[in-house]
N, C-alpha and C positions, 0 to 999 in steps of 0.2 A: 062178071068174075071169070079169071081165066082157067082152063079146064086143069086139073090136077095132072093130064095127061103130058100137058106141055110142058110144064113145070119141072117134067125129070128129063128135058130134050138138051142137047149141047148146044149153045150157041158162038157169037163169035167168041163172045167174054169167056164165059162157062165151056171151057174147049176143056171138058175134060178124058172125053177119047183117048188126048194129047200123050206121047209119053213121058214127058215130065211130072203131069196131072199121074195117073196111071203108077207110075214111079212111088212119089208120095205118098199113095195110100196105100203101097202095097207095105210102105215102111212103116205107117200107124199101124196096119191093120193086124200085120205079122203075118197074113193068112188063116186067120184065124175066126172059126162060123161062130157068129155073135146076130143077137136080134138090133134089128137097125136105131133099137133106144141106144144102145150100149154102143153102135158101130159110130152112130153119131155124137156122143160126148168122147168118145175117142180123138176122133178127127179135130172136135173142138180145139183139145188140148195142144193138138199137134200142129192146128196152125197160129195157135195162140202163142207157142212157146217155141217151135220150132223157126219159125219168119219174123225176124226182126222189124220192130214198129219202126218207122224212119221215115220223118216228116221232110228232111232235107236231100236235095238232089232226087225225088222222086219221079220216075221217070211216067209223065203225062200223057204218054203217044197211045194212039188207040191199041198198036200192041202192044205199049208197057200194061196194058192192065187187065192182059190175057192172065189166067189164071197160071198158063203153061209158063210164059216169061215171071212172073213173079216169085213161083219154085225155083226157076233158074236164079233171079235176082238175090231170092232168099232174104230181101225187106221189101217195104212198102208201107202205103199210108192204111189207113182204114177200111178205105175202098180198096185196096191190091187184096187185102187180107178177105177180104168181107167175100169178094169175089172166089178166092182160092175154095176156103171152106164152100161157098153156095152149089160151088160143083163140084167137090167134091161129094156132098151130101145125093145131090142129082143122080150122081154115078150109083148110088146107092138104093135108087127108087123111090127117095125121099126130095118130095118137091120144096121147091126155095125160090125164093123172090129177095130182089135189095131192096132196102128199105133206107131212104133217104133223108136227114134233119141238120137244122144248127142246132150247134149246141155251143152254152157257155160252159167254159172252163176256168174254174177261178183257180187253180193253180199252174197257172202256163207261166213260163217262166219269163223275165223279159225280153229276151233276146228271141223267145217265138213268139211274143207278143210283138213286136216291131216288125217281125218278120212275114205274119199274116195279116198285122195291119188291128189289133182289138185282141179281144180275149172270144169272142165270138166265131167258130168254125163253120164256115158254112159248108155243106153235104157231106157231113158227116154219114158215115155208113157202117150198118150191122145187114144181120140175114135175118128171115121168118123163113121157118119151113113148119112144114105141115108134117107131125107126127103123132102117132095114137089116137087120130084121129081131131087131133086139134092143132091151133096155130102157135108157135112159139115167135119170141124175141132171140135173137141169140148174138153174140157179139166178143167175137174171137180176136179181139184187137190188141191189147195193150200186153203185150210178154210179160212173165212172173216179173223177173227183172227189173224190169224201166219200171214196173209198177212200185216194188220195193223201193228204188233208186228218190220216187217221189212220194214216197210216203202215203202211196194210195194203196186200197185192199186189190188184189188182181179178182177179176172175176171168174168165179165158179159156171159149171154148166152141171144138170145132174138129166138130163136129159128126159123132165115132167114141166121146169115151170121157167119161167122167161130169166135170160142172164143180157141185163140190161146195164150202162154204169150207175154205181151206186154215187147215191148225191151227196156222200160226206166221206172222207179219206178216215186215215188211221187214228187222224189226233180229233175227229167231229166236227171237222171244217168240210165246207161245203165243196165240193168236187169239178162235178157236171152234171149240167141241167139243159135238157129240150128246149129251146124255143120257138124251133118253126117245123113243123115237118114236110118234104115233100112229097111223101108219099112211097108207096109200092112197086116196085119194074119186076117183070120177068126177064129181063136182060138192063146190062149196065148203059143207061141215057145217055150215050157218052156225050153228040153235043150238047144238052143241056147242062149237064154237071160242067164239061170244061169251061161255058158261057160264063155259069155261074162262080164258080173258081177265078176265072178272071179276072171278074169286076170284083169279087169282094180278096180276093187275095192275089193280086198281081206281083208281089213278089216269088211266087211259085213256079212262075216263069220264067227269071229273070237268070243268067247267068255269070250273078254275081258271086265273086270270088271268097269274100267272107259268108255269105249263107254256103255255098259251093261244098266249101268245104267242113261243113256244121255234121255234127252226131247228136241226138239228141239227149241222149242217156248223157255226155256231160258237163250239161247245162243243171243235171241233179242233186241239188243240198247233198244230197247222202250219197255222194257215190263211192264212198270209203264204205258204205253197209253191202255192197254189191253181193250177191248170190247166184248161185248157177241156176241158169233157165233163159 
């Protein structure tokens, strides 16, 4: 098991020294002395809702998914997000690891169904850090918004017990669901994840003109419900 010590180290991904990293939290945080349960459902919030989820035109390059570029970006997929908060929380003294899975998603819509090829996402990404002395889930992904827009619950953080997706949306339909996991990184795998993105979603790569120019928020039933966030 890797030492707790590491864990709050900057790496290339988790560049949060960075001043764009640095930046960002100075904007959660207000300046403001808070014990690190409270500093980190903060941060949650702020990269949950502040960075746009956006599955389309995500930029795959090993520095699109510096922590620093993604702030710049201001979207990303799961993994851009997943990363942003891991180091931020680091910066904190609160260690963090990515944590890696497919997962099925029964409400993807069809046009992101054709476009990653199934309803099944492979390397799918949240964070574990280690706080109070134990291990959390946590998963800053999906904005109030896009969530609303699909009729799903957005997920909470209260910074004691794991904020994982819930596996039934607003109306008791089934959401998403784990299927594979691959495991824990103290820094982001990069060729492995991109290997794997590849083979199971080769249009991720591709620079075509109609995904190119795709948003995904709407692609959503309800985007006449929209809300701020």
């Amino acid at each position: 098991m890797t030492a707790l010590t590491t864990l709050i180290q900057p790496t290339e991904f988790l560049d949060f020294t960075s001043e764009p990293v640095r930046a960002f939290m100075a904007q959660a945080l207000r300046g403001e002395a808070m014990a690190p349960e409270t500093a980190a459902v903060r941060l949650f919030y702020a990269v949950r809702d502040r960075i746009r989820y956006e599955i389309y035109g995500a930029d795959l390059s090993s520095t699109g998914f510096r922590a620093s570029t993604t702030i710049g970006r201001n979207s990303g997929l799961c993994i851009h997000k997943s990363i942003v908060y891991a180091a931020a929380v680091r910066a904190l003294g609160i260690p963090s690891r990515l944590v890696f899975g497919n997962v099925r998603n029964h409400l993807a819509s069809p046009q992101l169904c054709k476009y990653v090829g199934g309803d099944v996402f492979h390397y799918h990404c949240l964070v574990a850090i280690h706080l109070n002395d134990k291990w959390l889930k946590v998963t800053p992904v999906f904005n109030k918004t896009l969530c609303h827009l699909f009729g799903m619950k957005p997920l909470e953080f209260d910074g004691r017990s794991d904020s994982i997706y819930h596996p039934f949306d607003e109306r008791g339909q089934k959401h998403m669901e784990f299927v594979h996991m691959h495991g824990e990184f103290d820094d982001m795998p990069y060729d492995q994840v991109i290997d794997g993105l590849r083979r199971a979603h080769p249009n991720l790569f591709k620079d075509s003109v109609s995904f190119r120019n795709g948003v995904l928020a709407r692609e959503a039933p309800r985007r006449e419900q929209a809300i701020p966030g």
